[in-house]
C-alpha positions in Angstrom: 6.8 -4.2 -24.2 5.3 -2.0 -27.5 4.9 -3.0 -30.5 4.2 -0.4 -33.2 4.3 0.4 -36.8 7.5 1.9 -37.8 6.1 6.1 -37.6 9.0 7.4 -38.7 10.1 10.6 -36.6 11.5 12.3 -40.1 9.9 10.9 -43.2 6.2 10.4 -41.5 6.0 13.1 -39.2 6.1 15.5 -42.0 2.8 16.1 -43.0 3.0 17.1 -46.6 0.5 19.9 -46.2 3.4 21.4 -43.9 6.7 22.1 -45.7 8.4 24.0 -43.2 11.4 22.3 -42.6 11.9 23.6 -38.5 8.9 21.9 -37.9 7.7 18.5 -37.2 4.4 17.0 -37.1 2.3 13.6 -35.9 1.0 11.6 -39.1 -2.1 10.6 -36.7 -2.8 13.6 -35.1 -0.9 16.2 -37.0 -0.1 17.6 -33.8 3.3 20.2 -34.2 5.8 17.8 -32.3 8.6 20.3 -32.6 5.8 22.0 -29.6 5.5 19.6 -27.4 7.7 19.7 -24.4 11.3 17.4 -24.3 10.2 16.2 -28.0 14.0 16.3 -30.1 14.1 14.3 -33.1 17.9 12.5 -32.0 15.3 10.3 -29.0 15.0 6.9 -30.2 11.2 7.5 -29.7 8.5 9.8 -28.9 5.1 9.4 -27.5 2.9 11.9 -28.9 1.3 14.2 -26.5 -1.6 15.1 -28.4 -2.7 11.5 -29.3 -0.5 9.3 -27.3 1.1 7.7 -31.0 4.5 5.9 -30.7 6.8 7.2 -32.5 9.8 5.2 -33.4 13.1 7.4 -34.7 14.1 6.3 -38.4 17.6 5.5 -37.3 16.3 2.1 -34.5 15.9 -0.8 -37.0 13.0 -2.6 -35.8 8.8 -2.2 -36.3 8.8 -3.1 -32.3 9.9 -0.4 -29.7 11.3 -3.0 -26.9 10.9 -1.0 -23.8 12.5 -1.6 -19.8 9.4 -2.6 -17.8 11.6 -1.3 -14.5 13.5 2.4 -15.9 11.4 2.5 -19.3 14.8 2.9 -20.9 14.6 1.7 -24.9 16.3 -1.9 -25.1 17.0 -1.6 -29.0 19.5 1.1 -28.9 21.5 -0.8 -26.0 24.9 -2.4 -27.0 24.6 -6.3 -27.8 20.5 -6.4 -28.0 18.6 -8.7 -30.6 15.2 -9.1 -30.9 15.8 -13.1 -30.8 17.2 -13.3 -27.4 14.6 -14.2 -25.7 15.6 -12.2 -22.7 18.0 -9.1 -21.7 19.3 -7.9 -19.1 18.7 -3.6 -19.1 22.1 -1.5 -19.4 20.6 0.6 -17.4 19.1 -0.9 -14.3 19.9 -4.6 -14.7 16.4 -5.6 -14.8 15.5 -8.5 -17.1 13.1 -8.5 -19.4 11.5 -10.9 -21.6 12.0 -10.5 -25.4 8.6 -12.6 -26.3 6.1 -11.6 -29.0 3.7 -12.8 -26.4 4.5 -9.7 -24.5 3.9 -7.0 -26.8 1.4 -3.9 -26.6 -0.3 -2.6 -29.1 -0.2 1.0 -27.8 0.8 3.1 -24.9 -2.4 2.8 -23.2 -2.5 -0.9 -23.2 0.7 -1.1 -21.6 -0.4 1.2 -19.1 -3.7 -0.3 -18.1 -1.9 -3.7 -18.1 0.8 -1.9 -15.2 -2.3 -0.8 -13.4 -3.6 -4.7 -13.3 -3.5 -6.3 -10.0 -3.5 -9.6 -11.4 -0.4 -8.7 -13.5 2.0 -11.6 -13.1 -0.4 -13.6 -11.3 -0.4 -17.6 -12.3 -3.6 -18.9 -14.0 -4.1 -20.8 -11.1 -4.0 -17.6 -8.7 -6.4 -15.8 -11.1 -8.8 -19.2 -11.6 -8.6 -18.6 -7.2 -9.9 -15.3 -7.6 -12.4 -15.6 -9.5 -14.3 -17.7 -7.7 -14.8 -14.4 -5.1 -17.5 -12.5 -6.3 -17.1 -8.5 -5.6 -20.1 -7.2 -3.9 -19.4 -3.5 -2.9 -16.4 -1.3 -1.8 -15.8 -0.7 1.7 -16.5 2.7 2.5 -13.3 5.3 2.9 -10.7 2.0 2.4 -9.0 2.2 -1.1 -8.9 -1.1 -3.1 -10.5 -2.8 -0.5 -14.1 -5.1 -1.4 -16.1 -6.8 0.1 -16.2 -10.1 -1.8 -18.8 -13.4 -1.8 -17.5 -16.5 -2.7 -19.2 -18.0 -5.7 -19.5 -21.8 -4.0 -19.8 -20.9 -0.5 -21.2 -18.2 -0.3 -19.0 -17.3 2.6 -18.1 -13.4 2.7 -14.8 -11.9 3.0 -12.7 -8.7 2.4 -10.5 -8.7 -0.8 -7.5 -5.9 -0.5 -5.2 -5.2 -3.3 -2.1 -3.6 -1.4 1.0 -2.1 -3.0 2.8 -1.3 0.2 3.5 -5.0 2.4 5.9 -7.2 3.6 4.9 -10.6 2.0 6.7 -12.7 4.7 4.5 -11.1 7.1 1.7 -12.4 5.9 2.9 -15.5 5.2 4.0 -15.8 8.7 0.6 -15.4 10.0 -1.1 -17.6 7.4 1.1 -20.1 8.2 -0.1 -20.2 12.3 -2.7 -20.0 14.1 -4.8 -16.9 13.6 -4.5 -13.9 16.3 -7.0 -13.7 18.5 -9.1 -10.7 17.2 -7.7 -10.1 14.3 -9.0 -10.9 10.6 -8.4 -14.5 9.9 -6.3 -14.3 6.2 -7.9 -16.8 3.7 -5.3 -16.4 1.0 -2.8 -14.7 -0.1 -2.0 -13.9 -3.8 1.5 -12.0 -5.5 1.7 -10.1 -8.6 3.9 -8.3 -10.3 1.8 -5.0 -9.4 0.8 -6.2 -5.7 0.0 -8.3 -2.8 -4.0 -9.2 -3.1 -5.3 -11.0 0.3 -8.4 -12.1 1.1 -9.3 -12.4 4.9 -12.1 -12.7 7.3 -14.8 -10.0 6.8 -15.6 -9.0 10.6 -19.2 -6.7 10.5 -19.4 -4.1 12.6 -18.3 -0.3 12.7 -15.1 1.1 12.9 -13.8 3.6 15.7 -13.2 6.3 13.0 -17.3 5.9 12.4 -18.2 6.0 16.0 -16.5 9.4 16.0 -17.8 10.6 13.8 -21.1 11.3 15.7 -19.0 12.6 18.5 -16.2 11.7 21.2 -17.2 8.2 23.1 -17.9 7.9 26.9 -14.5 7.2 28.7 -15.4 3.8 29.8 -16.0 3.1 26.2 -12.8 4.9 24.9 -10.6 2.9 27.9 -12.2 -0.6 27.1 -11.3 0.0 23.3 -7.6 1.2 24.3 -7.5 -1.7 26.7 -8.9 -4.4 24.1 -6.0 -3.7 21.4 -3.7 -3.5 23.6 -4.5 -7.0 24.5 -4.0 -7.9 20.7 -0.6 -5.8 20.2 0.6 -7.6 22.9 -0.3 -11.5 21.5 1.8 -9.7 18.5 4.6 -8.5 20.3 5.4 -11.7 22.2 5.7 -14.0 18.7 8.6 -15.8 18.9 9.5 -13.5 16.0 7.7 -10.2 17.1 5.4 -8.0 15.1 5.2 -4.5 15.2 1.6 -3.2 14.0 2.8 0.5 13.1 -0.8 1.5 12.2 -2.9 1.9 15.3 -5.6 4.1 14.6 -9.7 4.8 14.5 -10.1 3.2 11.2 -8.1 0.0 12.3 -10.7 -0.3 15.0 -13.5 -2.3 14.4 -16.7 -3.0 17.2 -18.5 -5.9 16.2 -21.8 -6.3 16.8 -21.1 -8.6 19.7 -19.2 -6.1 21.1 -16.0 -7.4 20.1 -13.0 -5.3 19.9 -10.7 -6.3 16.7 -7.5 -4.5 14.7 -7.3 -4.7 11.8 -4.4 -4.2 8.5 -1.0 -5.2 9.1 0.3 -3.6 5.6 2.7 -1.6 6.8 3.7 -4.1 9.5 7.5 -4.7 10.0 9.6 -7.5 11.9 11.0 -6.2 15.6 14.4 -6.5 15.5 16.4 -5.2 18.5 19.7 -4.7 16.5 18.1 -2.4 14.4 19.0 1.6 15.2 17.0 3.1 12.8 13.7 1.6 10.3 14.6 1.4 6.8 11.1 2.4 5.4 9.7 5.3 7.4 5.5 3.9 7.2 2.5 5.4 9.5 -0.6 7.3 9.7 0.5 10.9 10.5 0.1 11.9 14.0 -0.7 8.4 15.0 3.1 7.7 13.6 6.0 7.6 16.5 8.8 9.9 16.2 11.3 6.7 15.7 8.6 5.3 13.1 9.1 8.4 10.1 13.2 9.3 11.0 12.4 11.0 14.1 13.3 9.1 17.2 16.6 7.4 18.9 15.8 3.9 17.9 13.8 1.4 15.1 10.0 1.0 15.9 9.7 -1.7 18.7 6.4 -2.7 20.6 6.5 1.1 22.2 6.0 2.3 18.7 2.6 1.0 18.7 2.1 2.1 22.7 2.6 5.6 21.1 -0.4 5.2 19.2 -2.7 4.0 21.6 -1.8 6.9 23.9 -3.2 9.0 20.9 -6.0 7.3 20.2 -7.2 7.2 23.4 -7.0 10.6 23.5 -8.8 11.4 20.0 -11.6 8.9 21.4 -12.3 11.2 24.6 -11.7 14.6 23.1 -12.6 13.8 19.3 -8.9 15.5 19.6 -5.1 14.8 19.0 -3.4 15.2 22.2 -1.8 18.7 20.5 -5.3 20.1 20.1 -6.6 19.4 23.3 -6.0 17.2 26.5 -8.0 14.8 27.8 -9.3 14.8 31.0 -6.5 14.6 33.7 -7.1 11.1 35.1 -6.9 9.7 31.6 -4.5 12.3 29.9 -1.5 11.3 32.5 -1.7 7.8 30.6 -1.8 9.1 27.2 1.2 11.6 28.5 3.4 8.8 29.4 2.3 6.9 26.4 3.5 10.0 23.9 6.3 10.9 25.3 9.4 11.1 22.7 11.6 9.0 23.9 10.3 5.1 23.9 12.6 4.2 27.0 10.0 7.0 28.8 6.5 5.5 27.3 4.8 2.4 28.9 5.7 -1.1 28.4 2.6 -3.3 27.1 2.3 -4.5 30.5 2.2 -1.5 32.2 -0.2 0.4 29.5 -2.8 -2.6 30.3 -2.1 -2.3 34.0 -2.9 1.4 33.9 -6.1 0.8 31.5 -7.3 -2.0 33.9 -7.0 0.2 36.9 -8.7 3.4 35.3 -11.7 1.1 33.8 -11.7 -0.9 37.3 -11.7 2.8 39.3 -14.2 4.5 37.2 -17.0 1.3 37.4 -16.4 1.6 41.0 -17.4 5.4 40.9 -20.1 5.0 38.9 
């Protein structure tokens, strides 16, 4: 919520140097509101755009703006409201919203930098949590994610602040035992803004680094393909399935013992075979199945992810998506069948490991 001094749009905005009545101008800035784009004198408020100054219109009876934190609508002109009722419920959008003193800003910009806090809505014993991890450094091309230290332990682990998640997800696999190469999740924290998780930090280099100094040998490409397919699978046979729905280089990460591990389940969703269609398209473009962004026949199911393992191999052979170029023919008849548009035609799990083990066990043989 705001809470301003009453800047009357008609007796203060008229700066007394300006008499011309058409106009209308900012008492903080003196900027000509009568300029500034959607500005009308009948809104129950204006925000300045030349200073950001509240404005509140003559005719709302109150030194305190009360604002929707959902549609923004203005809760004072609504039908009903009083500043002592402790709560209301918006006209508008049906959000409510608490009518506290505690809860008002002093300008626009507070308000905004208090929506743009992760911790927003966080209990004092979530934040207290948080502190104790110590941010070290970003990690390098991965938005809000840091790598943090704990303050007692010492301990490292990786801190992301995500705004896209399904929160039962990760609760699900906080509350079992952790998959086999995949970060183990420390904690998990909700806001009002976002979903902030801390998780195992797992050192080593990503398969979006390895290419960049080039496409990998084939053995190397196939035991990577074959490895996560060996983790989708542990996450497709839950007894309530998981479909990862973000296989790609950057999700990859080689440990330094050679380990093989996904990573990111943010845009993760629940397999459900009833389900004809997904009801949020989510995905890396071109690593996306057709089905996963509006494209396809069905929802995403454990094919969905085969999709983008068929691509990925591909882009770790060539440095390539499979439209740009082909990989070579022993290999690029797996990542065919693994693209193709309809899921009934790609692989099942089984038969995309089968098909990895039997490449990986010919080529060794060859060499």
């Amino acid at each position: 919520m705001f809470k301003f001094g009453k800047n009357r749009i008609s007796d203060l905005l008229q700066n007394e140097r300006k008499t011309d009545p058409e106009y209308e101008f900012c008492p903080r800035c003196e900027a000509n509101l009568t300029l500034q784009k959607g500005y009308s004198n009948t809104l129950p408020y204006w925000i300045c755009l030349g200073c950001g100054e509240m404005l509140i219109n003559p005719k709302i009876d109150s030194d305190v703006a009360w604002i929707c934190d959902k549609c923004g609508t203005m809760l004072n002109i609504q039908p009903g409201f009083r500043e002592e009722c402790g709560e209301w419920r918006c006209t508008e959008c049906g959000f409510v919203n608490k009518i506290d003193e505690s809860t008002l800003y002093e300008s626009e910009d507070e308000y905004e930098a208090d929506l743009r806090n992760p911790y927003r809505g966080l209990s004092d014993e979530d934040v207290l949590a948080l502190s104790f991890y110590e941010e070290t450094a970003p990690v390098a091309g991965r938005e809000h994610v840091t790598l943090v230290r704990h303050r007692e332990s010492g301990q490292y682990y990786i801190k992301k602040i995500l705004t896209v998640y399904n929160k039962s997800i990760y609760r699900y696999l906080m509350g079992r035992r952790p998959i086999a190469h995949m970060p183990k999740l420390e904690a998990v924290y909700e806001g009002s803004n976002c979903l902030v998780v801390i998780e195992e930090y797992m050192d080593g280099v990503t398969v979006e680094q390895m290419l960049e100094h080039g496409p990998l040998k084939e053995g190397d490409a196939v035991f990577i393909a074959r490895s996560v397919c060996g983790i989708l699978q542990e996450l497709h046979t839950l007894p309530r399935p998981i479909i990862h729905r973000d296989v790609k280089p950057s999700n990859i990460i080689v440990t330094r013992e050679g380990e093989v591990c996904l990573l990111d389940v943010n845009v993760a969703k629940w397999y459900d075979p009833e389900q004809t269609d997904d009801t949020r398209y989510m995905g890396t473009m071109f690593y996306a199945a057709p089905e996963q962004v509006g494209y396809g026949f069905s929802a995403s199911s454990a094919k969905t992810d085969v999709y983008a393992v068929g691509v990925l191999l591909n882009v770790m052979v060539t440095g390539r998506l499979p439209k740009e170029q082909r990989a070579p023919d022993r290999i690029w008849r797996i990542v065919e069948r693994c693209i193709k548009l309809s899921a009934e035609d790609r692989y099942t799990d089984e038969e995309l490991i089968q098909a990895l083990d039997d490449l990986y066990q010919k080529r060794n043989m060859i060499m």
